[in-house]
C-alpha positions, 0 to 999 in steps of 0.5 A: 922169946918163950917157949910156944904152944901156939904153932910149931913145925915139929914137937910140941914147942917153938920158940916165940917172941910176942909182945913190944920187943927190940932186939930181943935176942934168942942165942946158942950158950955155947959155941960149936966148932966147925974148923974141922968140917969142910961143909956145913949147913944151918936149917931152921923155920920161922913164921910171922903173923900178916899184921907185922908192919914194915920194919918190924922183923926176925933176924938170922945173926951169925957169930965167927971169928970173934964178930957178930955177923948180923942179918939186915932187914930186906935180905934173905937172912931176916923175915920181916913185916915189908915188901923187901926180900923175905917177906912171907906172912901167916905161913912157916917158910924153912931156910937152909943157909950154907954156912962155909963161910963161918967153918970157924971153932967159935960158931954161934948163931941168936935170931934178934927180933923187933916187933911193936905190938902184942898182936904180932906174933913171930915164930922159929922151930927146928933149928938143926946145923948138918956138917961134914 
């Protein structure tokens, strides 16, 4: 992942993975705590070029309690280069994923990328996490 020109959603940059790259992971430094809050919403968007082939994809990957809860592929917590669930090419799609089940003090969250060209652009912007 580097920091793009390219395509953005907001502000001058997204965050961009392009090239052959396997399980190249952008990740939180540090972990929020949300044990306190009662409600928590993580909202973000990414973007993939049409040319990903199948099993190429960006994932959402959640860390609580002490364990990384990874996103698979064909589900809604990964945008992937298939005819699965989540599959949407050359347009930005935003993602509002309710987070009550991770209300813990250790919360991270890495978006983990496998693409196998340089052809093959994927994108993410405006990552934001409201709580109450």
């Amino acid at each position: 992942y580097f920091r793009s020109t390219q395509r953005k959603i907001d502000g001058v940059f997204s965050a961009e993975v392009d090239g052959k790259a396997t399980d190249a992971v952008l990740s939180m430094k540090n972990p929020i705590n949300l044990s306190n809050k009662t409600n928590s919403i993580l909202s973000f968007s990414w973007f993939i070029e049409s040319n990903w082939d199948a099993g190429e994809y960006i994932c959402l990957d959640i860390f609580s309690n002490n364990a990384w809860h990874n996103g698979v592929p064909g589900t809604i917590d990964c945008i992937d280069g298939s005819s699965g669930i989540g599959t949407e090419e050359n347009k930005w799609i935003s993602v509002n994923k309710n987070l009550t089940n991770f209300l813990t003090n250790d919360f991270k969250i890495r978006l983990r990328a496998k693409v196998s060209g340089s052809e093959e652009d994927g994108n993410i912007d405006n990552i934001i996490i409201t709580s109450s």
